[in-house]
PDB file as gemmi writes it, atoms N, CA and C in Angstrom:
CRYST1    1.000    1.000    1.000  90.00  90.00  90.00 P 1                      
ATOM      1  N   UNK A   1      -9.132  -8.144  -3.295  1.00  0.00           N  
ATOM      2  CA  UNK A   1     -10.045  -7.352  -4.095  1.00  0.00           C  
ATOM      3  C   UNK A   1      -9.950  -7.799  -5.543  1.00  0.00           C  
ATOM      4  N   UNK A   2     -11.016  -7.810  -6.237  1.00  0.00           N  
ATOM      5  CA  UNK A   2     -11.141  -8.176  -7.390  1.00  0.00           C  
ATOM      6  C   UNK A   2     -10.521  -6.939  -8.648  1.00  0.00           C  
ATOM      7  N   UNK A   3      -9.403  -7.495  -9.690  1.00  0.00           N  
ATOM      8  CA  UNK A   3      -9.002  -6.448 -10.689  1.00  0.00           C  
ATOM      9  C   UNK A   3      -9.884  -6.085 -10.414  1.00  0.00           C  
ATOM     10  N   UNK A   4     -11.082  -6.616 -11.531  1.00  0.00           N  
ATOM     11  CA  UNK A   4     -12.599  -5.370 -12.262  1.00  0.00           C  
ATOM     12  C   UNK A   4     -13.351  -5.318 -11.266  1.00  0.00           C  
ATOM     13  N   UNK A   5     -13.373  -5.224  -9.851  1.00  0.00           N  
ATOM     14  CA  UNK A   5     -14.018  -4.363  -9.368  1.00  0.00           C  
ATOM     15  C   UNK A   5     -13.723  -2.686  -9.286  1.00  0.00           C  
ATOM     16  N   UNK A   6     -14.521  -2.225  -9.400  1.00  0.00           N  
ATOM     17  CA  UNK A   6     -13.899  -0.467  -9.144  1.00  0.00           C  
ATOM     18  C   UNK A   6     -14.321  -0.401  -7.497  1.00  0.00           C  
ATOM     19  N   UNK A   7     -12.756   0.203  -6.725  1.00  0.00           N  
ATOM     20  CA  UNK A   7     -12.552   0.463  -5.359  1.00  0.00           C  
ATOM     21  C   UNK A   7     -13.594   1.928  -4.867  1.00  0.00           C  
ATOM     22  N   UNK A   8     -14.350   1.625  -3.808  1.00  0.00           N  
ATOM     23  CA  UNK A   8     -14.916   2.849  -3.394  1.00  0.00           C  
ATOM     24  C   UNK A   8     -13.994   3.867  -2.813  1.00  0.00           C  
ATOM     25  N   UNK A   9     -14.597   4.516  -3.032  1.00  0.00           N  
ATOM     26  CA  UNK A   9     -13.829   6.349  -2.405  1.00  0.00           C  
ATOM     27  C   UNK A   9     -13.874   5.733  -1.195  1.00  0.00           C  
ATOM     28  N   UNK A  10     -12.143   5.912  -0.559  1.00  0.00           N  
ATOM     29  CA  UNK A  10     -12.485   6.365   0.533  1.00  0.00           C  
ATOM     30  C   UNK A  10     -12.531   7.547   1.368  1.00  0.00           C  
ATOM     31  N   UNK A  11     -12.550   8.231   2.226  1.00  0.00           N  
ATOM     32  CA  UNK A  11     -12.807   9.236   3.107  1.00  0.00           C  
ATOM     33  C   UNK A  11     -11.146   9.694   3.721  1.00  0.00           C  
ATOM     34  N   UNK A  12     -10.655  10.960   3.896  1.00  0.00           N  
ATOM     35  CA  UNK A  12     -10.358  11.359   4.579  1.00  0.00           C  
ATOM     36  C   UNK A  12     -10.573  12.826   5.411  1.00  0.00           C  
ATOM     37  N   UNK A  13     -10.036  12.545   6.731  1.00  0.00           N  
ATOM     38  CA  UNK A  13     -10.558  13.950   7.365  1.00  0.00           C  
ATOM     39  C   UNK A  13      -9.461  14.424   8.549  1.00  0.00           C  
ATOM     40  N   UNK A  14     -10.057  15.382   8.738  1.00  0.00           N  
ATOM     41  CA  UNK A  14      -9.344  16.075  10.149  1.00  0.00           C  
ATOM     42  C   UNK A  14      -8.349  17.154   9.699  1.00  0.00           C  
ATOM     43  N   UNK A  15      -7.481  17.711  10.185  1.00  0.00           N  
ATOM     44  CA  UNK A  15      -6.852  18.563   9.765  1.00  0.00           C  
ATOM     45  C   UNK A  15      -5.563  18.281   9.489  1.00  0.00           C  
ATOM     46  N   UNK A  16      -4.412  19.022   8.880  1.00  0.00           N  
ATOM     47  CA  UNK A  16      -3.144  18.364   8.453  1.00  0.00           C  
ATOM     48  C   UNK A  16      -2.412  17.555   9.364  1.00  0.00           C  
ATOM     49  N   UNK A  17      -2.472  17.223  10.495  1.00  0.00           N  
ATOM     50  CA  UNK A  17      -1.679  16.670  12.017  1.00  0.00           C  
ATOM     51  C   UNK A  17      -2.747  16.232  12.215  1.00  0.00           C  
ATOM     52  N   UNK A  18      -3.813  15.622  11.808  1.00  0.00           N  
ATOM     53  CA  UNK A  18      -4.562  14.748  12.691  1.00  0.00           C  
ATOM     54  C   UNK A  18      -5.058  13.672  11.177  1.00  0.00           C  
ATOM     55  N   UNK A  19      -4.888  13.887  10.275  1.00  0.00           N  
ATOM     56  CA  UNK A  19      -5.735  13.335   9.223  1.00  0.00           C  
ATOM     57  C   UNK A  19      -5.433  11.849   9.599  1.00  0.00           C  
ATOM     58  N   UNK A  20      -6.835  10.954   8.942  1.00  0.00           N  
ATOM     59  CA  UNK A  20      -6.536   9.470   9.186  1.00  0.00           C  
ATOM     60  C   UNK A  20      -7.684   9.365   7.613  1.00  0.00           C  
ATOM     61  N   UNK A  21      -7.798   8.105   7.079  1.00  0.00           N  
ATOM     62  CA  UNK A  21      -8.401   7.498   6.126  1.00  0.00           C  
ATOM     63  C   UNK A  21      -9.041   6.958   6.612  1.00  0.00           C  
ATOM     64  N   UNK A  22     -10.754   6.553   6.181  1.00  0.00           N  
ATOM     65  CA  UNK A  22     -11.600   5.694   6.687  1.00  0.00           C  
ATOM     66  C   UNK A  22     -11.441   4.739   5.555  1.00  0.00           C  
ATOM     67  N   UNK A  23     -11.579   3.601   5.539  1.00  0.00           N  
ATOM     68  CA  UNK A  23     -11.472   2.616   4.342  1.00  0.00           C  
ATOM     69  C   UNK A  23     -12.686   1.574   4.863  1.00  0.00           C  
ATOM     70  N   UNK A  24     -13.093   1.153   4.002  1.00  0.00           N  
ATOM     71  CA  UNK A  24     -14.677   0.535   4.183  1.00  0.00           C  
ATOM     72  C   UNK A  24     -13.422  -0.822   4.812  1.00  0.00           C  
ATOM     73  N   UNK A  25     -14.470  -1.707   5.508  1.00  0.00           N  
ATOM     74  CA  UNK A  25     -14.229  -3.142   6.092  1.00  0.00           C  
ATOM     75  C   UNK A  25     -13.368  -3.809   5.137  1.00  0.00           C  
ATOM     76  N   UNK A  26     -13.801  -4.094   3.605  1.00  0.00           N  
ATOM     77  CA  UNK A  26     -13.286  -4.675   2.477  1.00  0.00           C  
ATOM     78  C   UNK A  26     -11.990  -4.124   2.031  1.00  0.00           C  
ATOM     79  N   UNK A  27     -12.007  -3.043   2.083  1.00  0.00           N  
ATOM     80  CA  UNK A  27     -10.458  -2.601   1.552  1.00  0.00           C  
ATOM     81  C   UNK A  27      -9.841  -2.905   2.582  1.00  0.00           C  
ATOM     82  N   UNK A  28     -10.097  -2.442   4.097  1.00  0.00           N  
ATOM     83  CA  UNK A  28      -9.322  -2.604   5.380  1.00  0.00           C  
ATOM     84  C   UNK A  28      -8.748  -3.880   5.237  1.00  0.00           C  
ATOM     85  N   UNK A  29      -9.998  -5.059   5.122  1.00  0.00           N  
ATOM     86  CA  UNK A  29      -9.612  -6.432   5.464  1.00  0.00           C  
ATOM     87  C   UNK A  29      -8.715  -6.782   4.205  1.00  0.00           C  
ATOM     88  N   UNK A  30      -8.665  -6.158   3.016  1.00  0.00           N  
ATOM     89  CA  UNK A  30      -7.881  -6.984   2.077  1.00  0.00           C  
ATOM     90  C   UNK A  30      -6.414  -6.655   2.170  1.00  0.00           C  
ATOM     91  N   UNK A  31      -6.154  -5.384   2.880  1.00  0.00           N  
ATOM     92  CA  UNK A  31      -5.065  -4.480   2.885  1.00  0.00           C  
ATOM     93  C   UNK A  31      -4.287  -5.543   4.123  1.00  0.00           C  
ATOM     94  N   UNK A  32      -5.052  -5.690   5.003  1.00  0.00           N  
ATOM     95  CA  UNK A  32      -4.591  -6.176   6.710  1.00  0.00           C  
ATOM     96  C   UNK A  32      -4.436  -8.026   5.919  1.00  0.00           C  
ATOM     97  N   UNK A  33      -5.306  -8.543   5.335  1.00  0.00           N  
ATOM     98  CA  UNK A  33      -4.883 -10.035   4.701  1.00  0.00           C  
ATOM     99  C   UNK A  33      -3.248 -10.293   3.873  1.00  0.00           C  
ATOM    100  N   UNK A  34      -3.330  -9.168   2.850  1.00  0.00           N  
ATOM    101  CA  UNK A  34      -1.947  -8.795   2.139  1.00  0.00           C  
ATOM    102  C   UNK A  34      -0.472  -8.756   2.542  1.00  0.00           C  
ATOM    103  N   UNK A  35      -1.155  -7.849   3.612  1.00  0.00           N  
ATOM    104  CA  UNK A  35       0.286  -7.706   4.763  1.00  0.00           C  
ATOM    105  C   UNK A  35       0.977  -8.721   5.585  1.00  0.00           C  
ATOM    106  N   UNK A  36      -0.791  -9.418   6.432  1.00  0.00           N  
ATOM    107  CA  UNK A  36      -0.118 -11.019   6.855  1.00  0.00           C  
ATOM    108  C   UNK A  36       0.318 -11.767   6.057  1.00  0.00           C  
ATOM    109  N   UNK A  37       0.142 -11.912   4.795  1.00  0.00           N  
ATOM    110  CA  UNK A  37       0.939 -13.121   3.883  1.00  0.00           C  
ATOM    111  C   UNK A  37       2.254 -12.479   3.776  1.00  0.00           C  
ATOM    112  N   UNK A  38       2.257 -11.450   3.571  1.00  0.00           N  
ATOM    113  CA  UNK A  38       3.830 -10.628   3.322  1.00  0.00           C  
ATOM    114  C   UNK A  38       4.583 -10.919   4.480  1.00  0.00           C  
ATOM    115  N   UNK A  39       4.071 -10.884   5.506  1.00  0.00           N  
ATOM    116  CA  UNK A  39       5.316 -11.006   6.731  1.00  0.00           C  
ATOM    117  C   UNK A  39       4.893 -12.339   6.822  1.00  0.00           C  
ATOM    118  N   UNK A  40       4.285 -13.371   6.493  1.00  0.00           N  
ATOM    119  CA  UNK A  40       4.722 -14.276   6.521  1.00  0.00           C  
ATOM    120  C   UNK A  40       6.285 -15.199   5.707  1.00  0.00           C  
ATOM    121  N   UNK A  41       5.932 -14.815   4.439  1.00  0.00           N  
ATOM    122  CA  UNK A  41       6.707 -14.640   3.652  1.00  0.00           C  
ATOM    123  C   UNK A  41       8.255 -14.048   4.060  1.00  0.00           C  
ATOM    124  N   UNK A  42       8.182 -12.708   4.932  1.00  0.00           N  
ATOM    125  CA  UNK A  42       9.459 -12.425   4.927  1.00  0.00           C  
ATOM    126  C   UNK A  42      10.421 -13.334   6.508  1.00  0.00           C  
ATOM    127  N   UNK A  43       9.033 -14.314   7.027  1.00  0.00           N  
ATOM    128  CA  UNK A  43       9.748 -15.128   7.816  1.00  0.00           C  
ATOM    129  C   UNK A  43      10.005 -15.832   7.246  1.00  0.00           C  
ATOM    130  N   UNK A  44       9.965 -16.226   6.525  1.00  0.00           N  
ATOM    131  CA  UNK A  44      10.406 -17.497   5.452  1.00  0.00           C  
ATOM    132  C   UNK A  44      11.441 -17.628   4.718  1.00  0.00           C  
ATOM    133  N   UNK A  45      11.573 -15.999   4.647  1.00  0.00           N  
ATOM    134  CA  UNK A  45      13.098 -15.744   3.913  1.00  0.00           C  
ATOM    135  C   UNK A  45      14.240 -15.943   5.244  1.00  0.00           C  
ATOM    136  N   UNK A  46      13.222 -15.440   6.579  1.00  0.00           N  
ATOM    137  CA  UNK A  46      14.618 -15.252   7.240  1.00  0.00           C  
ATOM    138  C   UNK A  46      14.826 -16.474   8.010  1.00  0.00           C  
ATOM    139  N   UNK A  47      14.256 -17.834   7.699  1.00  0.00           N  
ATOM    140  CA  UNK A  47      14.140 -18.951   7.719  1.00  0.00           C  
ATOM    141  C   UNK A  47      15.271 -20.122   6.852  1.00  0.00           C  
ATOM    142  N   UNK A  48      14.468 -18.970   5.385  1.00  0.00           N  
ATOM    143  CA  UNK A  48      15.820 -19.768   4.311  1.00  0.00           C  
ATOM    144  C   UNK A  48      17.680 -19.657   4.704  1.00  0.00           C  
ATOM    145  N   UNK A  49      17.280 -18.270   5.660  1.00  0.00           N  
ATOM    146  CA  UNK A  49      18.508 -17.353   5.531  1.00  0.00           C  
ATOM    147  C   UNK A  49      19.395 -18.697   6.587  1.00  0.00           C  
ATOM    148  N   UNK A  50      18.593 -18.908   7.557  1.00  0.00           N  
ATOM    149  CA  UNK A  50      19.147 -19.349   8.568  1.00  0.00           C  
ATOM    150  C   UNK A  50      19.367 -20.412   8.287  1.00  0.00           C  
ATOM    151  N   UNK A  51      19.175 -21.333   7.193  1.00  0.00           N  
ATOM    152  CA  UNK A  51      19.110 -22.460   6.876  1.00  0.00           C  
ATOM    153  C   UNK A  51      20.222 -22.630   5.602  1.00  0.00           C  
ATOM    154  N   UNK A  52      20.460 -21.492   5.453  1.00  0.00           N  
ATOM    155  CA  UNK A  52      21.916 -21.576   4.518  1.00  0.00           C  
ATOM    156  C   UNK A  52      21.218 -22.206   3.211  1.00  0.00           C  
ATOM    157  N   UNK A  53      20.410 -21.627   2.863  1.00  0.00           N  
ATOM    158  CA  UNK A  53      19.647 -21.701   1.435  1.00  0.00           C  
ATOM    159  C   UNK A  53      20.420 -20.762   0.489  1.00  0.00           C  
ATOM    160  N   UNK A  54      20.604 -21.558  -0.866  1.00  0.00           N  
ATOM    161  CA  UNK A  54      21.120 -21.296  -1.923  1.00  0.00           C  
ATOM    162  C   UNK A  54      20.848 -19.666  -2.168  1.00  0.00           C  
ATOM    163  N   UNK A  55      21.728 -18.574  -2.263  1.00  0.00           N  
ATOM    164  CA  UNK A  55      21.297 -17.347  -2.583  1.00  0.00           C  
ATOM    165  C   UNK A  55      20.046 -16.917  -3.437  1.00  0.00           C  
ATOM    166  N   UNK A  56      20.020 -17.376  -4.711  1.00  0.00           N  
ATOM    167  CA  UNK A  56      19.362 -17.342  -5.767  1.00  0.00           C  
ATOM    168  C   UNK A  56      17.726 -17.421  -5.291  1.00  0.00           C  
ATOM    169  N   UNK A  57      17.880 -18.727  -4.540  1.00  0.00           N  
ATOM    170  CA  UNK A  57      16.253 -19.335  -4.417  1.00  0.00           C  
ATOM    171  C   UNK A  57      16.091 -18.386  -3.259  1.00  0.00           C  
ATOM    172  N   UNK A  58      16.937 -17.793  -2.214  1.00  0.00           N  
ATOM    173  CA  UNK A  58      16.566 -16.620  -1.322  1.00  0.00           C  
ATOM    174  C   UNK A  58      15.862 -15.032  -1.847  1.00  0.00           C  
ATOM    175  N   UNK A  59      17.251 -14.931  -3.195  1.00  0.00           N  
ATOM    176  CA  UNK A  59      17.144 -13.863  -3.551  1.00  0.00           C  
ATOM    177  C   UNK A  59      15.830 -14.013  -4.947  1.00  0.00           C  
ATOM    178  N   UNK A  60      14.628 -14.651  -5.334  1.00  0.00           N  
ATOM    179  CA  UNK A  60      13.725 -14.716  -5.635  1.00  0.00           C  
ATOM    180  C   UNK A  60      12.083 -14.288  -5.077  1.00  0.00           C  
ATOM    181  N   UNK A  61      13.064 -15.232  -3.324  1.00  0.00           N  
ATOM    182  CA  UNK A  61      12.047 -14.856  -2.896  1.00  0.00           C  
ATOM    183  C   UNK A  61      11.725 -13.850  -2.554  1.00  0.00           C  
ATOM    184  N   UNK A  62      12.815 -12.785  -1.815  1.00  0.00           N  
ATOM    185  CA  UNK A  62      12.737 -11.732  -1.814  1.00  0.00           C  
ATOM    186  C   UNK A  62      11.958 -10.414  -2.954  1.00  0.00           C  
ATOM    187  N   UNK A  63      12.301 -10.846  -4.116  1.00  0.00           N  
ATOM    188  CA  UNK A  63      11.588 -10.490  -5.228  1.00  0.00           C  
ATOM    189  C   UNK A  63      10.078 -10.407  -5.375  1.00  0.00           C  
ATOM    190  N   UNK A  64       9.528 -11.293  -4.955  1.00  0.00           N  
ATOM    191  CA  UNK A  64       8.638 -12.217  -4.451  1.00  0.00           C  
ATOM    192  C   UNK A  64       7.542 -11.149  -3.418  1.00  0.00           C  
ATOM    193  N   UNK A  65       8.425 -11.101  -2.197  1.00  0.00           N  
ATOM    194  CA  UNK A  65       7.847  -9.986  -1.332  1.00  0.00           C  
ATOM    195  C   UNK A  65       7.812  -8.451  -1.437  1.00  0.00           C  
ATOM    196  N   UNK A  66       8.877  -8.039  -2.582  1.00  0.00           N  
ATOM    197  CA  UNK A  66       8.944  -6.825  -2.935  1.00  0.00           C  
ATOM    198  C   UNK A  66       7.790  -6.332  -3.964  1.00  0.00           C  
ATOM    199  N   UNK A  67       7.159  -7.589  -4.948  1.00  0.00           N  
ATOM    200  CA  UNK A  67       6.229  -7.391  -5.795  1.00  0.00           C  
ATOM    201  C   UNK A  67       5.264  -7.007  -5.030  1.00  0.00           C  
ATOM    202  N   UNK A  68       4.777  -8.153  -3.872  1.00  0.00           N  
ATOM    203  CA  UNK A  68       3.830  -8.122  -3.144  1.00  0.00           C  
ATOM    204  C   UNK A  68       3.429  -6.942  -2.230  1.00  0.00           C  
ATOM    205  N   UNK A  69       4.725  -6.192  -1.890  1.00  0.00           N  
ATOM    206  CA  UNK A  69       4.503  -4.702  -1.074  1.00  0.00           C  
ATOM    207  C   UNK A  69       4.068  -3.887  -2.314  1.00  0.00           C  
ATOM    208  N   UNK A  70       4.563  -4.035  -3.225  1.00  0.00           N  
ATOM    209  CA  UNK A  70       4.347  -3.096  -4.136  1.00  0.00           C  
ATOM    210  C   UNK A  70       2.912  -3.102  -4.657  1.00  0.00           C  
ATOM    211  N   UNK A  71       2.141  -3.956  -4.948  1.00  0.00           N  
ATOM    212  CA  UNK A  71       0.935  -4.616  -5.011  1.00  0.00           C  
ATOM    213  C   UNK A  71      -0.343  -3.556  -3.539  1.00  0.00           C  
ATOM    214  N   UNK A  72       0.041  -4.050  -2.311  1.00  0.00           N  
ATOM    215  CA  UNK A  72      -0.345  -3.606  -1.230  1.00  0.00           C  
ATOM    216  C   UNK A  72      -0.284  -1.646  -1.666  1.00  0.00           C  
ATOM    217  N   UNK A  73       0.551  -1.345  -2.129  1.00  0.00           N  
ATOM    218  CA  UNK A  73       1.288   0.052  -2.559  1.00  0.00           C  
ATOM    219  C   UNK A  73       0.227   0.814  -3.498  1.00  0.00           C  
ATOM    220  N   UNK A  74      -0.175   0.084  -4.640  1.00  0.00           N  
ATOM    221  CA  UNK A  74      -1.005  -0.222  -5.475  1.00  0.00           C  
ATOM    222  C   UNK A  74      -2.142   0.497  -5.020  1.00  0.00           C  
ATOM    223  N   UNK A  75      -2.549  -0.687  -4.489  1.00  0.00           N  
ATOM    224  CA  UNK A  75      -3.936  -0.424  -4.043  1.00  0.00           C  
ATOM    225  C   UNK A  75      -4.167   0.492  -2.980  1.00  0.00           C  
ATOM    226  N   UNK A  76      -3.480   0.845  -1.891  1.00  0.00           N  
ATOM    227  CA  UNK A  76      -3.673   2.372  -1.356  1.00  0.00           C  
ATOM    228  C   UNK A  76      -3.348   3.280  -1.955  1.00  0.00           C  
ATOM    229  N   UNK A  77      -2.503   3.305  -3.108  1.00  0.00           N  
ATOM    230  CA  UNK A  77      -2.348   4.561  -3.286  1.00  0.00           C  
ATOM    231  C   UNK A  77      -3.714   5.036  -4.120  1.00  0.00           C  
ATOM    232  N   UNK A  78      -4.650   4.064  -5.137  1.00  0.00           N  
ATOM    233  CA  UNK A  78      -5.503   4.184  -5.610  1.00  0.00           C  
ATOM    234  C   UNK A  78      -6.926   4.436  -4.768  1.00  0.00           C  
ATOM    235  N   UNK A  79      -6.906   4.312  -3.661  1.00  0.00           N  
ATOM    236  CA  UNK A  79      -7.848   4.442  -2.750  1.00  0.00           C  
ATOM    237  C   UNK A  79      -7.739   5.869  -2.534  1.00  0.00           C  
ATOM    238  N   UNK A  80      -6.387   5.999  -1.822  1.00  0.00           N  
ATOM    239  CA  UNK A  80      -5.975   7.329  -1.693  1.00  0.00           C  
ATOM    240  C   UNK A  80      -6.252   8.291  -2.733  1.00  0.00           C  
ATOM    241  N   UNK A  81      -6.080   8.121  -3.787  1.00  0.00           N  
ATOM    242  CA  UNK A  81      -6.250   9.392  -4.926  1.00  0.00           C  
ATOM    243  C   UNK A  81      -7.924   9.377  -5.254  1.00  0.00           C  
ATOM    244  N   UNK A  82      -8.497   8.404  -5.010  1.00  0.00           N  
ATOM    245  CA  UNK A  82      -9.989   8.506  -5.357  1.00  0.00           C  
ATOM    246  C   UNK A  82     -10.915   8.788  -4.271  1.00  0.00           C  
ATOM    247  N   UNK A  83     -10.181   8.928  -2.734  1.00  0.00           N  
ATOM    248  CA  UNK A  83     -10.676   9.279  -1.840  1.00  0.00           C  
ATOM    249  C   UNK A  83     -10.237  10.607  -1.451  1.00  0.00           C  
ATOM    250  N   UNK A  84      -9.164  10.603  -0.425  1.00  0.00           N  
ATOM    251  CA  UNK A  84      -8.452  11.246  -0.029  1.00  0.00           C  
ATOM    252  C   UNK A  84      -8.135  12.522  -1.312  1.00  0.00           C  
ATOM    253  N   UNK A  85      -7.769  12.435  -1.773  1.00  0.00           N  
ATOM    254  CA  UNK A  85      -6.991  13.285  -2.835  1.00  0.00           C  
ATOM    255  C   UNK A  85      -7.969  13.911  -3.803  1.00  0.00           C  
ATOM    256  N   UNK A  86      -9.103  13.371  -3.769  1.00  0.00           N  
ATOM    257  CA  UNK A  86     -10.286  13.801  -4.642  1.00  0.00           C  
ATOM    258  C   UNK A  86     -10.976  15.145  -3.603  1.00  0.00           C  
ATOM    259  N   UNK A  87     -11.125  14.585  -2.425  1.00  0.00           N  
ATOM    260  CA  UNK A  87     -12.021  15.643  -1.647  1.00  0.00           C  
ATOM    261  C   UNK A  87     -11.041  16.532  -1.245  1.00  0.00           C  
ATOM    262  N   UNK A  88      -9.752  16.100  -1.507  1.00  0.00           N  
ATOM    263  CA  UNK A  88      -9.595  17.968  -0.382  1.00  0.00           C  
ATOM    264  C   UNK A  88      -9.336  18.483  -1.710  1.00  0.00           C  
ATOM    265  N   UNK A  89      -9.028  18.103  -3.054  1.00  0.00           N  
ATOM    266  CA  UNK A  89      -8.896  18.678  -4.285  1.00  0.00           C  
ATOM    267  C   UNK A  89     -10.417  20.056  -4.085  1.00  0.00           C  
ATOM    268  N   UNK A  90     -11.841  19.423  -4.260  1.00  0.00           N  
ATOM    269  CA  UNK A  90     -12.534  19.724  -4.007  1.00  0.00           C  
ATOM    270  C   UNK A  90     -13.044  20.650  -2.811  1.00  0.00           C  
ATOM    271  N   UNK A  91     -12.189  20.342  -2.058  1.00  0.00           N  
ATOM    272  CA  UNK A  91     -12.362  21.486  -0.608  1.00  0.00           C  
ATOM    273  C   UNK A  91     -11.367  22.434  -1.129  1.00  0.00           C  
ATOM    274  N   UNK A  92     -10.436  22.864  -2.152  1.00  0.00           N  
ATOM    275  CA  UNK A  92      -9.943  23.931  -2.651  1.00  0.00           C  
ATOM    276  C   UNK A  92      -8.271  23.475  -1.740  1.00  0.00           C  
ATOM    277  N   UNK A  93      -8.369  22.602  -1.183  1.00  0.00           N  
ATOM    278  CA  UNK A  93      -6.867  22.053  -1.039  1.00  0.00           C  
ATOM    279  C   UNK A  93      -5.707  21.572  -2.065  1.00  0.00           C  
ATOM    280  N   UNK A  94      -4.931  22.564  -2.781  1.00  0.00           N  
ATOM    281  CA  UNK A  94      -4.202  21.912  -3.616  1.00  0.00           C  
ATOM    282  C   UNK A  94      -2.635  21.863  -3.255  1.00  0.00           C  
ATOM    283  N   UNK A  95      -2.278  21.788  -2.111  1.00  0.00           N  
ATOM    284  CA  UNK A  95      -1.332  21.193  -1.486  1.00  0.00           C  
ATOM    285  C   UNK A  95      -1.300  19.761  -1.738  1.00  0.00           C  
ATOM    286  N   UNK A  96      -2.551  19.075  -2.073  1.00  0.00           N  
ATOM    287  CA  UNK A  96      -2.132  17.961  -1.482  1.00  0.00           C  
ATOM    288  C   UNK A  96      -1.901  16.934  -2.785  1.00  0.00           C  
ATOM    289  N   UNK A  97      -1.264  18.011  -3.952  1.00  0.00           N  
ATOM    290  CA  UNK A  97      -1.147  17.340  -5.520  1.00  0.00           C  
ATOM    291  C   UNK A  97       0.479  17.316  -4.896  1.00  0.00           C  
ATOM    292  N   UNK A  98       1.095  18.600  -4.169  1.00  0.00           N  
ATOM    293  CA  UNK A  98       2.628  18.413  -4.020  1.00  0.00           C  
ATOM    294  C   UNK A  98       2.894  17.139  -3.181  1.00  0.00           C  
ATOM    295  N   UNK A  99       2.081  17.533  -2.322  1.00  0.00           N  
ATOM    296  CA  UNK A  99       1.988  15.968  -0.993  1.00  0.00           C  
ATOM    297  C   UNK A  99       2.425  14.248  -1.747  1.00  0.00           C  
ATOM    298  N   UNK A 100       1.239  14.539  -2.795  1.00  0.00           N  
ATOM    299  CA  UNK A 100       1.119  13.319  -3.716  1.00  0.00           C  
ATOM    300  C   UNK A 100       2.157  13.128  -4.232  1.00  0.00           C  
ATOM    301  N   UNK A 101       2.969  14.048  -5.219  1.00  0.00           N  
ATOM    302  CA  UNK A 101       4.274  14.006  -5.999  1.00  0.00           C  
ATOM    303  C   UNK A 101       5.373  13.684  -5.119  1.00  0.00           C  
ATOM    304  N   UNK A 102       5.368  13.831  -3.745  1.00  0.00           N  
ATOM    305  CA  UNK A 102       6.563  13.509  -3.078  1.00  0.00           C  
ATOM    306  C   UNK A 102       6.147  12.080  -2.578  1.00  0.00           C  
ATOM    307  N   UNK A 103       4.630  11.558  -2.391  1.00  0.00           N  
ATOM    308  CA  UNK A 103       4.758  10.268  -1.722  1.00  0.00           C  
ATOM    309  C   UNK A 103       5.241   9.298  -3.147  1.00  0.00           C  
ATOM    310  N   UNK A 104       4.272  10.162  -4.274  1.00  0.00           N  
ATOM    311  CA  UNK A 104       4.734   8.811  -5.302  1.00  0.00           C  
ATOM    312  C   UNK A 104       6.313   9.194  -6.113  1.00  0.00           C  
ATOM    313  N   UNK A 105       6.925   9.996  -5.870  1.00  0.00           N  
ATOM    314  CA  UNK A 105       8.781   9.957  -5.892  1.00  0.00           C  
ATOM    315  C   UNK A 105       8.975   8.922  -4.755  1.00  0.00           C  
ATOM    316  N   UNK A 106       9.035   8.415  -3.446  1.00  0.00           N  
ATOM    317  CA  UNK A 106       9.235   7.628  -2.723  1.00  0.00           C  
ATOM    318  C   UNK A 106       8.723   5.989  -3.165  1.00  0.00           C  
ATOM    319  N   UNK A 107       7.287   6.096  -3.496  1.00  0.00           N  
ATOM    320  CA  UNK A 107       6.888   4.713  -3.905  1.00  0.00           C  
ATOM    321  C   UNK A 107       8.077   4.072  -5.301  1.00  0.00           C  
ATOM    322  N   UNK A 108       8.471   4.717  -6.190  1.00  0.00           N  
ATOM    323  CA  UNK A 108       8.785   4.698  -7.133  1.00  0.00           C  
ATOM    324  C   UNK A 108      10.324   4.864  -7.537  1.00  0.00           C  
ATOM    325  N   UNK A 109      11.195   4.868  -5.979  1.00  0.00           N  
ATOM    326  CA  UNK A 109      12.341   4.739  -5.962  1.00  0.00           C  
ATOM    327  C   UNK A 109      13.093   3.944  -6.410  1.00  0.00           C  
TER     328      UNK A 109                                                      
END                                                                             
């Protein structure tokens, strides 16, 4: 996804035990592209590992893949708050500001 594009709302629904996110094709596919390079990547580490690669150049890469989850992190959580988090705000749901404060204490560990 492009920085300056602005991400569309996405959708969520159903009730608290069933909720799922609809995410248009484009966010889906950039989210599902992100992830395959990431686990590619973390075979690579466990490649270096096995190969008795210098710590340093291991422990970079690792760095490396942690940016990159975090990145992936990023961008749902911004989907999420402009989708998800906007409409049930609006449906008079404000549970789901505490919901939010505990997922982003976890992201932010």
């Amino acid at each position: 996804m492009d920085q300056n594009t602005e991400p569309e709302a996405d959708a969520c629904c159903g009730d608290h035990s069933e909720r799922k996110s609809h995410h248009s094709d484009k966010v889906k596919n950039s989210l599902v592209s992100r992830l395959n390079r990431i686990e590619g990547q973390v075979r690579g580490i466990k490649g270096l590992i096995e190969k008795d690669t210098y710590c340093d150049d291991v422990l970079n890469q690792i760095a490396s893949v942690q940016s990159a989850l975090n990145g992936v992190g990023k961008l749902l959580l911004e989907h999420h708050m402009k989708g998800c988090v906007v409409q049930r705000i609006q449906e008079g749901d404000q549970e789901v500001l505490s919901e939010l404060m505990t997922t982003m204490n976890k992201l932010i560990k």
